[in-house]
Structure formats: C-alpha cells, structure tokens
C-alpha positions in Angstrom: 0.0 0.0 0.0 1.4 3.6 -1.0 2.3 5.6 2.0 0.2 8.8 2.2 1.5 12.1 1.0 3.1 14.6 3.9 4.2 11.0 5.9 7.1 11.0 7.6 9.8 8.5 5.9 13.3 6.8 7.1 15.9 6.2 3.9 16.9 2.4 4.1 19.7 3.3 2.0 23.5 5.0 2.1 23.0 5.2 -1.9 22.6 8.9 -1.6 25.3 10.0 0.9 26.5 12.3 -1.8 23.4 14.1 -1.6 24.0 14.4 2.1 21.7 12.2 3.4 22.1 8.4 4.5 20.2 5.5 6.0 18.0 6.4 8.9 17.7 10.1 7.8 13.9 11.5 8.0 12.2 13.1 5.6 8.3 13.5 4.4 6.8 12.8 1.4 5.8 15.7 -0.4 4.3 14.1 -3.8 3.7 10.6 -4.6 3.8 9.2 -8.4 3.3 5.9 -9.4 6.8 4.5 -9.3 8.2 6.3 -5.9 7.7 9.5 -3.7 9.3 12.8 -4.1 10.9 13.3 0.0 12.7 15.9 0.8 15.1 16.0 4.1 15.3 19.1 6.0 17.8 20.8 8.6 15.9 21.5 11.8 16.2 25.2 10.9 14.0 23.9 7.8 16.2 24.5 5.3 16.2 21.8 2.8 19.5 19.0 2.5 18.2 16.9 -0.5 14.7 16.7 -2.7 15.2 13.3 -4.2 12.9 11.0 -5.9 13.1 7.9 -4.1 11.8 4.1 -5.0 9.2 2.5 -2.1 11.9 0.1 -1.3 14.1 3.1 -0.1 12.2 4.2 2.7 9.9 2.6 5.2 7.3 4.6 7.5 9.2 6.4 10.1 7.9 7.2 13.8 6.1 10.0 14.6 7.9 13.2 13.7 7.3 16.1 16.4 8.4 18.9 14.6 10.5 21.2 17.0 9.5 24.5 18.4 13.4 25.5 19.0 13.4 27.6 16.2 10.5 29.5 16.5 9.7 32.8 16.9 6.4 34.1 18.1 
C-alpha cells in the first residue's frame, strides 16, 4: 500500500550520501507518483538537504515526527 502524501519517511539506504543524506535520515513525502515519492530532508532550521525522488523500497514509514518548536519565533 502507498504511503500517504506529507508521511514521515526513514531512507533504508546510504546510496545517496553524496546528496548528504544516509540510511536512517527522516524526511516527508511531499508528492507521490506511481513509481516512488518525491521526500525531501530538512535541517531542523528547515532548510532543505536533499529533494530526491526515491523508489518505495528506499524508505519505510518512520515514527512519529514532532516537529520542534526551538526555532521558532512568536
């Protein structure tokens, strides 16, 4: 079953350490096609590391993302 668009995703893979990120990075899905999902990974500050278009055996759901309130400003 396709995971749902905006999930949060763990990379099973170190194929894309060049692209700065490696297995057990997070990232969320931000579009879904019918061969893979377009994630992109994200420094806490929210700038992004890597947009990549990754295959449904590169990821796996990841747990529940609590996005930090560090950075904020109210």
């Amino acid at each position: 079953m396709p995971l749902p668009e905006f999930s949060a995703v763990r990379l099973k893979t170190d194929q894309y350490l060049s692209e700065g990120v490696g297995r057990g990075s997070i990232g969320f899905i931000l579009d879904r096609e019918d061969t893979g999902y377009f994630v992109e990974f994200s420094r806490p500050d929210g700038t992004t590391i890597a947009l990549l278009f990754l295959e449904p055996s590169d990821v796996e759901p990841a747990p529940e993302v609590m996005p930090s309130s560090e950075h904020l400003t109210v």
